[in-house]
C-alpha positions, 0 to 999 in steps of 0.5 A, a space after each residue: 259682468 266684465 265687458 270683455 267677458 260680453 264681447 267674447 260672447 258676442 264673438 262667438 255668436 257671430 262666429 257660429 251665425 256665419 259658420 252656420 250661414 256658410 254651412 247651409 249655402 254650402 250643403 243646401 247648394 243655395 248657388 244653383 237654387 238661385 241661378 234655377 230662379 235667375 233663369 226664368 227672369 234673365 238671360 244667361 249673361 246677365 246671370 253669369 254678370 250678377 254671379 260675378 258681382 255676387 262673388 267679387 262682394 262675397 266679403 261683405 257678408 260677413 261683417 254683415 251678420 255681425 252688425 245685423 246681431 249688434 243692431 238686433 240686440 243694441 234696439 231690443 237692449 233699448 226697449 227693454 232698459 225702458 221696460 225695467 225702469 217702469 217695473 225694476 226696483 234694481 238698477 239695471 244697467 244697459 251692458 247688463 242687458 246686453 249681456 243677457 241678450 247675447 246669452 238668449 239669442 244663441 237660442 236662434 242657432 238652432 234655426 239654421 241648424 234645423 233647417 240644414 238637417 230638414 233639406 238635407 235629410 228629408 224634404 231634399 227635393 226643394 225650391 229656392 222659395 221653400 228655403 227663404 219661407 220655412 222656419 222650423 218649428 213655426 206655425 208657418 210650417 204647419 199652415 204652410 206657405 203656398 196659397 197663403 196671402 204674402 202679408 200673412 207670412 211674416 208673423 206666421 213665422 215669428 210664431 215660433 218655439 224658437 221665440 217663445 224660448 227666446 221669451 223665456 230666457 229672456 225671462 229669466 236672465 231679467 228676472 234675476 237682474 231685476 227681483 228683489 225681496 220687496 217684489 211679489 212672486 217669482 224672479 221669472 214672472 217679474 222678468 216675463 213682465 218686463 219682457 213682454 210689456 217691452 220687447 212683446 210690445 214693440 215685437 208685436 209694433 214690427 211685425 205690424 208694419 212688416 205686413 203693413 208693407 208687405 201688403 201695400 207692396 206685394 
């Protein structure tokens, strides 16, 4: 896979990442719904001051998303290039993980797609703190979040159909990476183990210390 090739793929994640995010600000009407909760902790001056703020800085959102993405992927590239040198007989090479992560995080496209079409179309009538704690197709939703404990949040949302897909290209781009005639099984089920044994564990490390300072700081 020629490095050309991966950063043309990464491109255009991050180009769909930012036309989504823009999208959803501007049909979700993100402006007013942050102003409605401003008003009840600031004056109207002050409000209008972080506005002005706000948009003087615009700018920086977006090369935001796109190093987010490249740290994302850098860290998660990391974990699991440790991961295939403990279970691989293959050589797997750092820029093929890469790859293959770029390719499996455009799963989460449909986060913000989803979430667009479900407080445009159906629950249109909705509060800033519905738009930050909803993400679709997750146990969060289903529990919901009003009531609940503030450090419970976090790993209720990453319980997810969007991550268990995540999981399982993952699976299978590795696999195919990684299997040899020599190995047992499946292609996937070696990449499934690589993945979970990996990316599962420090997944599951992350959100540890997420509700661990939710909880001392909430």
């Amino acid at each position: 896979m020629s490095k050309n090739h991966t950063f043309l793929k990464y491109s255009v994640l991050c180009i769909f990442f930012i036309i989504t995010n823009e999208v959803l600000k501007k049909t979700l009407h993100l402006d007013t719904l942050l102003y409605n909760s401003l008003s009840e902790q600031l004056t109207t001056s002050q409000i209008i001051e972080y506005f002005k703020i706000k948009e003087k800085w615009q700018w920086l959102s977006y090369p935001f998303i796109p190093l987010l993405l490249f740290i994302k992927i850098t860290l998660i590239a990391s974990v699991l290039y440790i991961g295939t040198f403990f279970y691989s007989k293959n050589k797997v090479t750092f820029k093929q993980l890469f790859n293959a992560l770029v390719k499996a995080e455009f799963v989460f496209l449909g986060v913000g797609v989803l979430k667009i079409v479900w407080f445009y179309f159906f629950q249109t009538s909705y509060t800033l703190e519905d738009l930050q704690y909803f993400f679709p197709l997750s146990a969060l939703n289903i529990i919901g979040y009003k009531g609940l404990d503030a450090w419970f949040i976090y790993p209720l949302q990453v319980l997810n159909l969007f991550e268990l897909a995540y999981w399982l290209l993952l699976s299978y781009f590795i696999g195919k990476l990684t299997f040899t005639e020599k190995d047992k099984g499946k292609p996937m089920d070696l990449g499934f183990k690589i993945v979970a044994s990996s990316y599962g564990s420090a997944l599951l490390l992350w959100v540890v210390v997420v509700m661990f300072f939710t909880l001392n700081y909430s």
